[in-house]
N, C-alpha and C positions, 0 to 999 in steps of 0.2 A: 223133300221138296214141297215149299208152300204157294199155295198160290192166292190171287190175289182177295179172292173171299173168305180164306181159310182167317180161323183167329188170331189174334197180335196174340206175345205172349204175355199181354196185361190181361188182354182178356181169361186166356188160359189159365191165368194165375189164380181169378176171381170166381173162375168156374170149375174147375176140377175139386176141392174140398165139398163142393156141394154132390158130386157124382156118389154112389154107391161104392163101395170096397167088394170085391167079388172075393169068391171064397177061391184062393190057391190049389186049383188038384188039377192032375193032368198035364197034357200037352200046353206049353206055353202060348200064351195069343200069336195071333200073327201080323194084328193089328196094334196100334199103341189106341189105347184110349182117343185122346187125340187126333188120331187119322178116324177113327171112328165116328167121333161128333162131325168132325169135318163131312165126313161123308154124308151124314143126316141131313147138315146144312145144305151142302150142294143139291140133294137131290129135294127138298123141300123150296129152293130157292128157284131151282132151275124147272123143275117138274119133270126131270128128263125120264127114260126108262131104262133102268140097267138092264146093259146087256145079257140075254141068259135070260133073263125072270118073263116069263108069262103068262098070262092070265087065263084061270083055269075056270070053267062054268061049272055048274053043278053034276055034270055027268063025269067030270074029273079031266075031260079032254080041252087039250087048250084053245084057243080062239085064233090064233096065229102062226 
């Protein structure tokens, strides 16, 4: 399911050859590539905070 800020796949096309090859070992991703940059984007774009994630001070204890 794409949504409307995710990449056309012109874009996709002209960007993935420039991405890294990662080394095959292990459990298979659970992401595609793909959902992945998308993810980057949205969250660079929106500035949102994923849920779960928070921010920790120097004493290791979170703020939230």
């Amino acid at each position: 399911m794409w949504g409307c800020g995710d990449l056309t796949n012109g874009q996709w096309a002209r960007l993935e050859p420039l991405l890294p090859r990662g080394i095959k070992s292990g459990r298979p991703p659970v992401w595609t590539r793909r959902q992945l940059m998308d993810g980057m984007r949205w969250r660079i774009r929106t500035g949102a905070v994923l849920p779960g994630v928070t921010c920790r001070n120097a004493t290791g204890r979170g703020t939230g």
